[in-house]
C-alpha positions as CSV (number, residue, x, y, z in Angstrom):
1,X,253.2,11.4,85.3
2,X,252.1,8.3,86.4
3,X,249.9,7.7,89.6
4,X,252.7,6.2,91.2
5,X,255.3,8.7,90.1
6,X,252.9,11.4,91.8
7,X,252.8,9.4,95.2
8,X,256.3,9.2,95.7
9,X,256.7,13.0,94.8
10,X,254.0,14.2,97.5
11,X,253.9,11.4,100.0
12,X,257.4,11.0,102.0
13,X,256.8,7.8,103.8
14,X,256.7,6.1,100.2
15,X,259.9,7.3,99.3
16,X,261.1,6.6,102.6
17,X,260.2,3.1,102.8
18,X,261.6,2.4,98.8
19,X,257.7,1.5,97.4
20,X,257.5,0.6,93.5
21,X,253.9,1.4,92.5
22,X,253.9,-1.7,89.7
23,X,250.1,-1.3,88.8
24,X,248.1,1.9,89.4
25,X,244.1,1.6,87.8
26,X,241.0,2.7,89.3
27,X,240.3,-1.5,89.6
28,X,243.8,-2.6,90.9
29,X,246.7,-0.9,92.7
30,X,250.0,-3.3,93.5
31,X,252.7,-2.0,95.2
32,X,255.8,-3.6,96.3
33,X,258.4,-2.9,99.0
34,X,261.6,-3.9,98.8
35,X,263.4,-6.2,101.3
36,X,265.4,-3.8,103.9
37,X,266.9,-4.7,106.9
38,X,266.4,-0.9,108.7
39,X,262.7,-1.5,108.3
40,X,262.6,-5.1,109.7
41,X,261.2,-5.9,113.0
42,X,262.6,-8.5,115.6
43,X,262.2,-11.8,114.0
44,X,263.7,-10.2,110.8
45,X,261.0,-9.4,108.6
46,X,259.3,-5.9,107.4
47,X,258.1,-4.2,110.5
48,X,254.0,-4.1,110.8
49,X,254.3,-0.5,110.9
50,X,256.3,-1.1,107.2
51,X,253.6,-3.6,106.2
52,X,250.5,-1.4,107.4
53,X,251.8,2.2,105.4
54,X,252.7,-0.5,102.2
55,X,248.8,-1.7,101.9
56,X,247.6,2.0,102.9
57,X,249.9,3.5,99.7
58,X,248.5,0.7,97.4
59,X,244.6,2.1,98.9
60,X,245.9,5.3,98.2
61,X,247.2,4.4,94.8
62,X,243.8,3.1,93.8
63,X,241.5,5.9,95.2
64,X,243.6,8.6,93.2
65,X,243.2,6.4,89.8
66,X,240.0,6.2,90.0
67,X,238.9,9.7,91.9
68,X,241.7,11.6,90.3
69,X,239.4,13.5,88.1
70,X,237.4,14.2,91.2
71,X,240.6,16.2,92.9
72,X,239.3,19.4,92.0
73,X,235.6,19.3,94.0
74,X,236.6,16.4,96.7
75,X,239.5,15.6,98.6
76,X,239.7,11.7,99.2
77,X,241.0,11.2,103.0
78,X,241.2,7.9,104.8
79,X,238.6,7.1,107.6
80,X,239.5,4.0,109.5
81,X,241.6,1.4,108.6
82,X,242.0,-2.2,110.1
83,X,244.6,-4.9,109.2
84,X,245.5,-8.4,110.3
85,X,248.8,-10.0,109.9
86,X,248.2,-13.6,109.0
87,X,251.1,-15.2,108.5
88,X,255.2,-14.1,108.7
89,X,256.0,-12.0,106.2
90,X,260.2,-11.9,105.0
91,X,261.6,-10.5,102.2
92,X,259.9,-8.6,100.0
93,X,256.4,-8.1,100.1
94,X,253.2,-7.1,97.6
95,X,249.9,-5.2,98.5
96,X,246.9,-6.0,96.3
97,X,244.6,-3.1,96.4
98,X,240.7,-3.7,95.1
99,X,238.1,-0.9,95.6
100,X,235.1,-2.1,97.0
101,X,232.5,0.0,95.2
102,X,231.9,1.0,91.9
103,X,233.6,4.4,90.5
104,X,230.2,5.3,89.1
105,X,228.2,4.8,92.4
106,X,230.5,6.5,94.3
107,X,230.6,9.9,92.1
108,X,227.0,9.8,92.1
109,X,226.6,10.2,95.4
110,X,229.6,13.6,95.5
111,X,226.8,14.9,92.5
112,X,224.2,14.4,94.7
113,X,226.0,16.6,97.6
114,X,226.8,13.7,100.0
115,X,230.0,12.6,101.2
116,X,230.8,9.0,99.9
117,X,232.0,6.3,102.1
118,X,233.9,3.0,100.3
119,X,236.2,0.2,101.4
120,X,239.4,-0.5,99.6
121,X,240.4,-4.5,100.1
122,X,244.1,-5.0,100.4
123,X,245.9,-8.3,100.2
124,X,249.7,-8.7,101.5
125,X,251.8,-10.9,100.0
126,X,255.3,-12.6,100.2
127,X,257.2,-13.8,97.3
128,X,255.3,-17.2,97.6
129,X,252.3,-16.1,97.5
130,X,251.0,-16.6,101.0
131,X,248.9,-14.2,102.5
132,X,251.0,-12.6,105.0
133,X,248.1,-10.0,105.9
134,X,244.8,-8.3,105.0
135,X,244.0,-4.8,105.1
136,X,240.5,-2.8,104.5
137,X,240.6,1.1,104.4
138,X,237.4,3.1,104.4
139,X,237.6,6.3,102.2
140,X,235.5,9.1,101.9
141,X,235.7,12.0,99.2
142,X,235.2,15.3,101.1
143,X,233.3,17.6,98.8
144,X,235.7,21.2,99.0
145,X,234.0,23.7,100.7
């Protein structure tokens, strides 16, 4: 099972929203939503509240490749996020997801019995490659208790 395939069996709002998980590695995660009219927003394009759960699934996407083997000591949960919508978005749309610290830094620290903090960079995207907005989500890996 893929780590795409996984989010759309345990996470609802990716299967409600029609997100194809096209790239899934613990250095990249791009996810795609599809162009659907019940999910645009006044001027005719995907709704923020669309575009903000997109670039938070490709975040998650990339956390769970490269933490997945973590799963069973940590649970990775989402601290804060902040996005800004930079240009109108229409039709469909892309999320780049890059994590913002290295894999190996960031499971040293859960070995050393802290609780990791690190920023996952997302990039929105039209179908001409404009920048439609930007997206940083701070994770953490809660060690189980």
């Amino acid at each position: 099972m893929t780590v795409g395939d996984m989010l759309l069996a345990t996470v609802p709002m990716a299967r409600t929203l029609n997100l194809e998980f096209l790239e899934t590695t613990s250095e990249r995660a791009v996810v795609r939503m599809p162009d659907q009219a019940d999910y645009h927003n006044h001027v005719g394009g995907p709704h923020a509240g669309a575009m903000f759960t997109l670039a938070e699934s490709a975040s998650g996407a990339i956390v769970i490749a490269a933490f997945g083997d973590q799963l069973s000591r940590a649970v990775p949960l989402a601290v804060k996020a902040e996005i800004g919508y930079k240009k109108l978005a229409m039709g469909v749309v892309t999320a780049t997801a890059t994590l913002g610290r290295p894999v190996a830094e960031v499971v040293a620290e859960l070995d050393a019995g802290k609780r990791p903090e690190f920023p996952v960079a997302i990039e929105i995207q039209r179908a001409d490659g404009a920048v439609t907005g930007e997206m940083t989500v701070v994770w953490t890996l809660r060690p189980n208790a």
